[in-house]
C-alpha positions as CSV (number, residue, x, y, z in Angstrom):
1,X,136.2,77.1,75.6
2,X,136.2,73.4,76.5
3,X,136.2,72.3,80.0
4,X,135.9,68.8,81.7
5,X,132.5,69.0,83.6
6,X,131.5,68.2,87.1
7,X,134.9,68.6,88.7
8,X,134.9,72.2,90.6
9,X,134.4,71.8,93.8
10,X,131.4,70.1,95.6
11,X,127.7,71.2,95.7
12,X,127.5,71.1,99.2
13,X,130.3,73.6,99.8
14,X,128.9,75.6,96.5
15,X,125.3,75.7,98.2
16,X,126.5,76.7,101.2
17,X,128.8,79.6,100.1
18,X,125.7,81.2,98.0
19,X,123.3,80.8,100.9
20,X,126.2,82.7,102.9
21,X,126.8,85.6,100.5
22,X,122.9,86.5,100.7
23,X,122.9,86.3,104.3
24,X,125.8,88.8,104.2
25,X,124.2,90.7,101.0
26,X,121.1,90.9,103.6
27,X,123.0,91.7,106.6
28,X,124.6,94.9,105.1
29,X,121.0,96.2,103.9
30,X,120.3,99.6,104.6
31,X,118.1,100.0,107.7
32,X,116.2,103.0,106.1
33,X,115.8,100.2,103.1
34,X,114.4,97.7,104.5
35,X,111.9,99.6,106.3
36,X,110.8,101.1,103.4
37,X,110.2,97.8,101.4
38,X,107.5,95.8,100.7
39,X,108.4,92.7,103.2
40,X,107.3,90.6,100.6
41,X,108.6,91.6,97.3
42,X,111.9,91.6,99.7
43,X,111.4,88.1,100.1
44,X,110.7,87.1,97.1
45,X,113.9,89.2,95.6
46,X,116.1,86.9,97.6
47,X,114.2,84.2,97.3
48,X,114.5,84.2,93.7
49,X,118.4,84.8,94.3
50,X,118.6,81.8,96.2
51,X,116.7,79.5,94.0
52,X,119.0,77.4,91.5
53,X,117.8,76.1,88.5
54,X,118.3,72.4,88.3
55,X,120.1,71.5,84.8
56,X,117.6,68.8,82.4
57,X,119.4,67.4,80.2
58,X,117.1,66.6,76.9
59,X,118.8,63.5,75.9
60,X,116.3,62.3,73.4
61,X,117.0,65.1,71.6
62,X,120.8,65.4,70.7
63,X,121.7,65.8,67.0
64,X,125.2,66.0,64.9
65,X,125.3,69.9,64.8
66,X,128.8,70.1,62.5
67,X,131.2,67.9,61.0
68,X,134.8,68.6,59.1
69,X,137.8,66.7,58.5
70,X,140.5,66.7,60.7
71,X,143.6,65.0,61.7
72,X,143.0,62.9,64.7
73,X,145.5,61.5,67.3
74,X,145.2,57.8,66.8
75,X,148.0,56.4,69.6
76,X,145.6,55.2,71.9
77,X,143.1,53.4,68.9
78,X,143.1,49.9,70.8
79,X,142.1,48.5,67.1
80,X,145.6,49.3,66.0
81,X,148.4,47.1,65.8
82,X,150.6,50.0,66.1
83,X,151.3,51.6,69.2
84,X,153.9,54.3,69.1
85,X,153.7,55.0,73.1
86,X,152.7,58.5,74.0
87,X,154.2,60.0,70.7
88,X,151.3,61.6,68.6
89,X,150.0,59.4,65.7
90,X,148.0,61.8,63.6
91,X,146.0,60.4,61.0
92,X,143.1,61.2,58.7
93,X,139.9,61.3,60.3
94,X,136.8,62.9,61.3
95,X,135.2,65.1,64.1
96,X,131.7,65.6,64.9
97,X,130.2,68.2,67.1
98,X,126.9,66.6,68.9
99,X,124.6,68.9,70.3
100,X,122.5,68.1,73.2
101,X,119.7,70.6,74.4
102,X,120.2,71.5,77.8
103,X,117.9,74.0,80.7
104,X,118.4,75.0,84.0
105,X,121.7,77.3,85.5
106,X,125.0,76.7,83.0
107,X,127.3,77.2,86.3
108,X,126.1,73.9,87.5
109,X,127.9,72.0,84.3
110,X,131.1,72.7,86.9
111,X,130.3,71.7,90.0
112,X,130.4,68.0,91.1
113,X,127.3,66.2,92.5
114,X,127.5,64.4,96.0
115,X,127.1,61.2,93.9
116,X,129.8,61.1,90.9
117,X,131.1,58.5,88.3
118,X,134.5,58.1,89.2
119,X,135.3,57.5,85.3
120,X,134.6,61.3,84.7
121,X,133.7,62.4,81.4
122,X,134.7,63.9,77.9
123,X,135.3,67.8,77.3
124,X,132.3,69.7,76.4
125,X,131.0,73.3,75.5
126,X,128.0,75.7,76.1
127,X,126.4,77.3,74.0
128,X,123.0,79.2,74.2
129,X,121.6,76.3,76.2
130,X,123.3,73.4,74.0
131,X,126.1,71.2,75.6
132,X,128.5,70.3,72.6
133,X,130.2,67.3,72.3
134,X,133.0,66.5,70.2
135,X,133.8,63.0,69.1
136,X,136.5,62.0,66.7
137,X,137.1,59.0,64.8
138,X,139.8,57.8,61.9
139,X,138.1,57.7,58.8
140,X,140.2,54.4,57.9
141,X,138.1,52.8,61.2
142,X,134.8,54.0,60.6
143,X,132.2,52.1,62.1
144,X,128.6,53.4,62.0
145,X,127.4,50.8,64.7
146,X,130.5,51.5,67.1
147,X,130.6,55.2,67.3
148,X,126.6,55.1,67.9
149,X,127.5,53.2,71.0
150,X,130.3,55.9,71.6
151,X,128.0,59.0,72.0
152,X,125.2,57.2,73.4
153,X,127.3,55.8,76.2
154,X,129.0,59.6,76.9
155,X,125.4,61.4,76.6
156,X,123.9,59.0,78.8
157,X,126.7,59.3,81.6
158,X,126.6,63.1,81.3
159,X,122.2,62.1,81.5
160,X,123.0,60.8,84.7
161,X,125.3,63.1,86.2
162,X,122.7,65.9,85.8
163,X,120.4,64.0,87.7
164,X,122.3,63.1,90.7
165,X,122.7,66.9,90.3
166,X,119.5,67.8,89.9
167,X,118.6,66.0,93.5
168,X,121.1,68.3,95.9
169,X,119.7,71.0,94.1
170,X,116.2,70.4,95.3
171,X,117.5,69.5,98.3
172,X,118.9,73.3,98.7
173,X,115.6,74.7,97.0
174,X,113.6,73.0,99.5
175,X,115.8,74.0,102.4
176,X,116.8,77.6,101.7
177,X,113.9,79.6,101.6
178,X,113.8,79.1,105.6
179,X,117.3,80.3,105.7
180,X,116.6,83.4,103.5
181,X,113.0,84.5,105.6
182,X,115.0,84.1,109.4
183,X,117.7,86.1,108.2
184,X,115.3,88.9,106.6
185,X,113.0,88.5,109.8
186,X,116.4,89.0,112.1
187,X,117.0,92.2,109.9
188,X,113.9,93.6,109.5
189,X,113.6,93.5,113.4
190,X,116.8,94.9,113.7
191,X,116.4,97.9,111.4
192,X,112.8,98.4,113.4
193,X,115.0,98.7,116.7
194,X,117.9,101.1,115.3
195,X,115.2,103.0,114.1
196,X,113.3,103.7,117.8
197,X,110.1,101.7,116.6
198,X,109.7,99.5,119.2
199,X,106.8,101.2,121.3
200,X,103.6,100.0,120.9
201,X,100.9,102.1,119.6
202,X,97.1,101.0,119.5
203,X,93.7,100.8,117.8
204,X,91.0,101.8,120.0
205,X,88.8,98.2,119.9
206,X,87.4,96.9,122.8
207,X,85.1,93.8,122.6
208,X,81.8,94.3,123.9
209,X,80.4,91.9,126.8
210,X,78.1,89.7,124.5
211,X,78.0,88.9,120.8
212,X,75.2,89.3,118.6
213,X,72.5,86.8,119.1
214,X,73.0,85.0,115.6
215,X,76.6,84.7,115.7
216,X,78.2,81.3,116.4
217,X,80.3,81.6,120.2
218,X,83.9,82.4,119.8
219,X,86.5,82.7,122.8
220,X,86.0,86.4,124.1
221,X,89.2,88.3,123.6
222,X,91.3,91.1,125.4
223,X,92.0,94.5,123.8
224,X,94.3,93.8,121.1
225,X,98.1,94.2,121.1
226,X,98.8,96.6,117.9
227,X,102.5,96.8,117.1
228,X,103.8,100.0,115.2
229,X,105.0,99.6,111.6
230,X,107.4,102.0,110.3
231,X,106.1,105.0,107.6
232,X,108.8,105.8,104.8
233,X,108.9,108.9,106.0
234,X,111.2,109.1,108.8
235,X,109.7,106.1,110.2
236,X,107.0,107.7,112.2
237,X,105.4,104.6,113.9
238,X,101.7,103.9,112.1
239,X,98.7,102.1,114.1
240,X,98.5,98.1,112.4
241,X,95.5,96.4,113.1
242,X,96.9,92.9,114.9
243,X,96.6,90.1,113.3
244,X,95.1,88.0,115.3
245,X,92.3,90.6,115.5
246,X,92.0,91.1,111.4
247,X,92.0,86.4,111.2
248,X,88.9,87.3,113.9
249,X,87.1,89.9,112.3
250,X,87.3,88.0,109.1
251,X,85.7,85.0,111.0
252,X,82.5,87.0,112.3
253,X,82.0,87.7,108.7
254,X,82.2,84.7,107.2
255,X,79.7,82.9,110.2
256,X,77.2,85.3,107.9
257,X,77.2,82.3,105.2
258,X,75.6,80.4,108.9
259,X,72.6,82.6,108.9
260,X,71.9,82.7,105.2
261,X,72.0,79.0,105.2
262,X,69.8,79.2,108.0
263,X,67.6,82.2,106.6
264,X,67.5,81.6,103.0
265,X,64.4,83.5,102.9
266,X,65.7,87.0,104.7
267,X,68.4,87.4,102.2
268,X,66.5,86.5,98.8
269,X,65.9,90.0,97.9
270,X,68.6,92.4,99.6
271,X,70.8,94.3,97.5
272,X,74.4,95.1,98.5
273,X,73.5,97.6,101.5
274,X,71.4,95.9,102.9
275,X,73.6,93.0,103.4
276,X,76.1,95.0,104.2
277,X,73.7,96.3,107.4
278,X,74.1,92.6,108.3
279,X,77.8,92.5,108.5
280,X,78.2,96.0,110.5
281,X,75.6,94.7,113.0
282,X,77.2,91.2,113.9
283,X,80.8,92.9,113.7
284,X,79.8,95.6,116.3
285,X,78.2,93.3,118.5
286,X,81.6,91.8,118.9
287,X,83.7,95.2,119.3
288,X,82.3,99.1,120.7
289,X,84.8,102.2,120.0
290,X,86.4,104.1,122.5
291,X,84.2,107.0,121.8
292,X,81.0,106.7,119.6
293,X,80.1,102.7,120.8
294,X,81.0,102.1,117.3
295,X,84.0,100.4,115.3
296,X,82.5,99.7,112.5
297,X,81.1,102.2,110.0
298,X,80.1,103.0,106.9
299,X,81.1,105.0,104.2
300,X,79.0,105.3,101.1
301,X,77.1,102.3,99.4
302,X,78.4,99.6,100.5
303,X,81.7,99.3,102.4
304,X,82.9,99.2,105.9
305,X,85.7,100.2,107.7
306,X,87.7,101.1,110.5
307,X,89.2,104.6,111.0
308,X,92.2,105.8,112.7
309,X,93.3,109.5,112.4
310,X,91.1,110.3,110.1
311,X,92.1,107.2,107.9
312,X,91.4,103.7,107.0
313,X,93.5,101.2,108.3
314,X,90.6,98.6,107.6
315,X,88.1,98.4,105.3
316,X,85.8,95.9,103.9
317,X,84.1,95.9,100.0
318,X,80.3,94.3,99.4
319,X,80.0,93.8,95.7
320,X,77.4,91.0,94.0
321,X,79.7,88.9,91.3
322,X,78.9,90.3,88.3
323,X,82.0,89.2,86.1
324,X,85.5,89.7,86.5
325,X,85.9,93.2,85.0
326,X,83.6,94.1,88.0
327,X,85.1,92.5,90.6
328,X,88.8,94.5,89.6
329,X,87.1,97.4,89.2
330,X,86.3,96.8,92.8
331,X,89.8,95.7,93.2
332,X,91.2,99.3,92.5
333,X,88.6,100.9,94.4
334,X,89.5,98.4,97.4
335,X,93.2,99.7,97.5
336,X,92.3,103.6,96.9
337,X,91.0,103.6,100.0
338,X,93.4,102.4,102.0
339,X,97.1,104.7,102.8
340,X,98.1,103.4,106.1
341,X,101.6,101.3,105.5
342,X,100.4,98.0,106.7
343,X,97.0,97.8,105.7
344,X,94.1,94.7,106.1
345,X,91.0,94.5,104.4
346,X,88.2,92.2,102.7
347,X,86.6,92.0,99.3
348,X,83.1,90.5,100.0
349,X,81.4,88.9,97.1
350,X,77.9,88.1,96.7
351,X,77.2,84.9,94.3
352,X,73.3,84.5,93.2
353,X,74.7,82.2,90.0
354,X,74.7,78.5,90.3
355,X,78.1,77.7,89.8
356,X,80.2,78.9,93.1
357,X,82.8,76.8,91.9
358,X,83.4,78.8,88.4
359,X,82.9,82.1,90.2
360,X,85.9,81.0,92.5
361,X,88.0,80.6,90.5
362,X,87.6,83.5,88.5
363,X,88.1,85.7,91.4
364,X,91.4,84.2,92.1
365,X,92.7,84.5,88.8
366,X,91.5,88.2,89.0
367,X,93.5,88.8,92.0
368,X,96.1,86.8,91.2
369,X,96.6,88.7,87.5
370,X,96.4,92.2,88.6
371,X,99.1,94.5,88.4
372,X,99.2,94.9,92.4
373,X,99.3,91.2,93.5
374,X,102.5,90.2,94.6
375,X,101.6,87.1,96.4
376,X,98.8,85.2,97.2
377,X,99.1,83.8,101.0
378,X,96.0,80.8,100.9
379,X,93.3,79.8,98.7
380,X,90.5,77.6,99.0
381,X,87.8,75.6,96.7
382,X,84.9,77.9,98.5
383,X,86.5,80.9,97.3
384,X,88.1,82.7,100.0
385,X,91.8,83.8,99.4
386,X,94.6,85.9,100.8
387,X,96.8,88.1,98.9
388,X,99.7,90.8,99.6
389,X,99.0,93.7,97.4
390,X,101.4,96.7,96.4
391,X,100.1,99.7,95.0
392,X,102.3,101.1,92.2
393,X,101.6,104.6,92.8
394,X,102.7,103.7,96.5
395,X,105.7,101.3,97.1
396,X,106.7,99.6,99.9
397,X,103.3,99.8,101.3
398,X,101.8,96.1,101.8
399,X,97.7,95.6,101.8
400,X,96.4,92.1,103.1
401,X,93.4,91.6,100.8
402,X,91.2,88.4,102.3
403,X,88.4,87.6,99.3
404,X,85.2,85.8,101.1
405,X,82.7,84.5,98.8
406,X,79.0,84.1,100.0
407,X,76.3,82.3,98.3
408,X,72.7,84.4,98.2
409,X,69.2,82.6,97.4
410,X,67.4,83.9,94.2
């Protein structure tokens, strides 16, 4: 049905209201929801209902999608001599229907923009992404020249309505997502409280006096502060490894690329577990267990890890690069290791090609295409990455994957 665009209500008031119904859509989330969720694929499910597609207009490529004969209302033709008032003067004429390509949210075709035209605009229609235009003209004043002036004049005012639009809309693209995470941060916290996890439970890390000899000086550290996160399963409280502790473990291990600068030589011909050796040694000279004077371990070939109840809350993978079907193979076996419900590891490549670059960006769009990614946090040129996983096999469970790629002599 036709309507006369751009004149229901205001975008700021349309914005607001749709920013308001998600923060009450989020408000009235179950507790026992939320706390089961992936916090990220949560975000990103309001996100993506707070985003608005700006319209875009495809002016250059309107055409004349139907035309038909019709009697048209000629009382207002200022080339007339005849003027009958507001009495209808139907005469013999001609209607075409222009059809102009269109993208973005149909909705918006209502709503006025901040900045309008006061002169306002024909009657159009939608229609799987065309905006239709109808023009009409007496066939006894037909006038190629004129009526190309006609529609070009309406199709470029509608042109520019949609882009004074198209600005408030990024305006509220760019400002809602901090809207949508405080609210979800305000209810996540909430549901934690109503839920009795608020204690704090920890990992049993202690930093030892010195570091390792080879390691460059970092500010010492107190035991860290782990916070519980919430199981799906009645929300018994699970140990997290702090975050501030995982950002420093993943620092000692990337000061290794320092001492195989520095020792070229010493690292030319170790395979993975011997490497591997490396890492657990300057990692444990910066933390002793409770109990055996070690954190770190090892478990098999080539990973290391960090137990608690019998199960690995981190864990770290050595693999040399040897193509991307490889590296997500190491991927998967990466995330079977880990069941705790906030997890943190690292996928530790070894590069002995010449083109670090290449192999960089082949891991990221590894991680970024497999079936678990779900968002990736930082990347850099060197290689090193962060991503939010979700296993399929176990939802609402979040791994922190951190990629660090290293660079070994031939």
């Amino acid at each position: 049905m036709a309507f006369t665009p751009f004149c229901e209500g205001d975008t700021f008031s349309t914005f607001r209201n749709h920013l308001e119904k998600l923060k009450q859509e989020i408000r009235a989330l179950e507790n026992s929801y939320v706390l089961r969720t992936s916090p990220t694929e949560l975000e990103q499910h309001f996100l993506d209902k707070a985003h608005i597609e700006p319209l875009a207009l495809l002016t250059g490529q309107y055409y004349i999608e139907d035309q038909k004969s019709r009697q048209v209302d000629a009382r207002r033709d200022p080339n007339r001599f005849f003027f009958p008032g507001d009495r209808p003067y139907h005469i013999a004429g001609t209607e075409l229907t222009v059809a102009i390509p269109f993208e973005g949210d149909p909705p918006l075709w209502r709503i006025r923009p901040s900045t309008w035209d006061s002169c306002g605009h024909p009657e159009i229609d939608l229609r799987d992404g065309l905006v239709l235009l109808r023009v009409q003209f007496a066939d006894d004043a037909a006038e190629p020249s004129r009526l190309k002036r006609e529609i070009d004049g309406q199709v470029e005012r509608l042109g520019e309505a949609v882009e004074n639009l198209r600005r408030d809309v990024e305006q509220h693209n760019a400002s809602a997502p901090a809207t949508v995470r405080a609210e979800l941060e305000i209810k996540r916290k909430q549901a934690q409280a109503a839920s009795g996890a608020v204690s704090s439970i920890g990992i049993p890390i202690r930093r030892r006096d010195q570091p390792a000899t080879y390691v460059a000086p970092v500010t010492r550290r107190t035991l860290p502060i782990c916070r519980p996160a919430p199981s799906r399963d009645d929300f018994k409280p699970e140990p997290v490894l702090a975050e501030a502790e995982y950002q420093h473990i993943i620092s000692v291990i990337r000061s290794l690329s320092l001492v195989i600068e520095r020792n070229p030589a010493s690292f030319a011909t170790l395979d993975e577990e011997s490497v591997r050796d490396h890492i657990l040694l300057q990692l444990n000279g910066h933390y002793e267990g409770a109990a055996t004077g070690e954190t770190f371990n090892s478990n098999g070939k080539t990973d290391i890890l960090i137990r608690v109840e019998g199960r690995n809350i981190f864990i770290a993978e050595c693999k040399y690069w040897h193509g991307p079907k490889k590296f997500e193979e190491a991927i998967d076996q990466l995330l079977g290791y880990l069941t705790w419900r906030d997890c943190k590891c690292s996928l530790i490549v070894f590069n002995r090609q010449k083109n670090p670059s290449a192999v960089a960006q082949k891991m990221h769009e590894t991680m970024a295409n497999h079936k678990g990614h779900r968002k990736t946090a930082s990347i850099d040129a060197t290689g090193n990455g962060r991503y939010v996983f979700v296993k399929e096999s176990d939802p609402g469970r979040e791994i922190v994957v951190t990629t660090l790629l290293f660079d070994i002599p031939n």
